[in-house]
Structures are given as C-alpha cells and as structure tokens.
C-alpha positions, 0 to 999 in steps of 0.5 A: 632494115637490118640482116635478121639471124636467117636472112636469105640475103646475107652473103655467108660465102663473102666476096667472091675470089677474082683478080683486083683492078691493080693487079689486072692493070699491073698484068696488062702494063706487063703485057703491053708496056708500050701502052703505058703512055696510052693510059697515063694520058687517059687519067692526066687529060681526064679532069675527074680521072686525073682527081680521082687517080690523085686521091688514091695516091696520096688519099683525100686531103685532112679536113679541119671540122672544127669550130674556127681556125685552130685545128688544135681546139678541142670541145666537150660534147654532153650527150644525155640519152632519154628513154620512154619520153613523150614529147608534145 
C-alpha cells in the first residue's frame, strides 16, 4: 500500500545521522591496527563473508538477460496498454 499525503509512518526527518560501517571499521583499524590480520581472516576463511566482501569491491558481476548468446542483440518489445477491458 502507498504512503497517503498525511501518513503518520512517513519518516520526514530521513535517516537518522551516525557513523556508517566503513568509517567505524576505518576508526577501529586505526585504533588497533594489530587486529587487521584478525578480521582479514574472519572474511577470507568465511565462504558467504569472503563472497559478500568480493561483490562489494568490485560490485555483482554483469549478467547477460538476453535472448542467446550475443550479448550485443537487442530486441523490440511492443507493449499496448488496455484501459476499462473485461476479460472472460
């Protein structure tokens, strides 16, 4: 269901201000640079950690959604839009 123009769960201050995940690990890596090893191997012996960290450096690999094997292809898609027709 959509936000109506007055709905009480709108949140109009946005989110709220704090510190964001890279800059608490940067602040702590700072703190206790003698732990880096630690957490390096958390994510690298971690399967789903290790994945996880890889797609955020380097973003989710491109995936090809087209129709065979020619990335290249393109295809022409009509779309007619109805209005006020019954269907049996």
């Amino acid at each position: 269901m959509p936000f109506t123009k007055d709905d009480p769960n709108i949140n109009r201050k946005g989110r709220p201000p704090g510190v964001s995940f890279t800059t608490a690990i940067k602040q702590y890596l700072k703190e206790h640079p003698d732990k880096f090893n630690e957490i390096m191997s958390y994510y690298i012996d971690n399967k789903k950690m290790r994945d996880l960290l890889w797609k955020m450096i380097d973003g989710q690999p491109k995936q090809n959604v087209g129709f065979g094997d020619d990335e290249d292809s393109s295809y022409e898609v009509d779309i007619k839009i109805r209005k006020n027709e019954k269907t049996d």
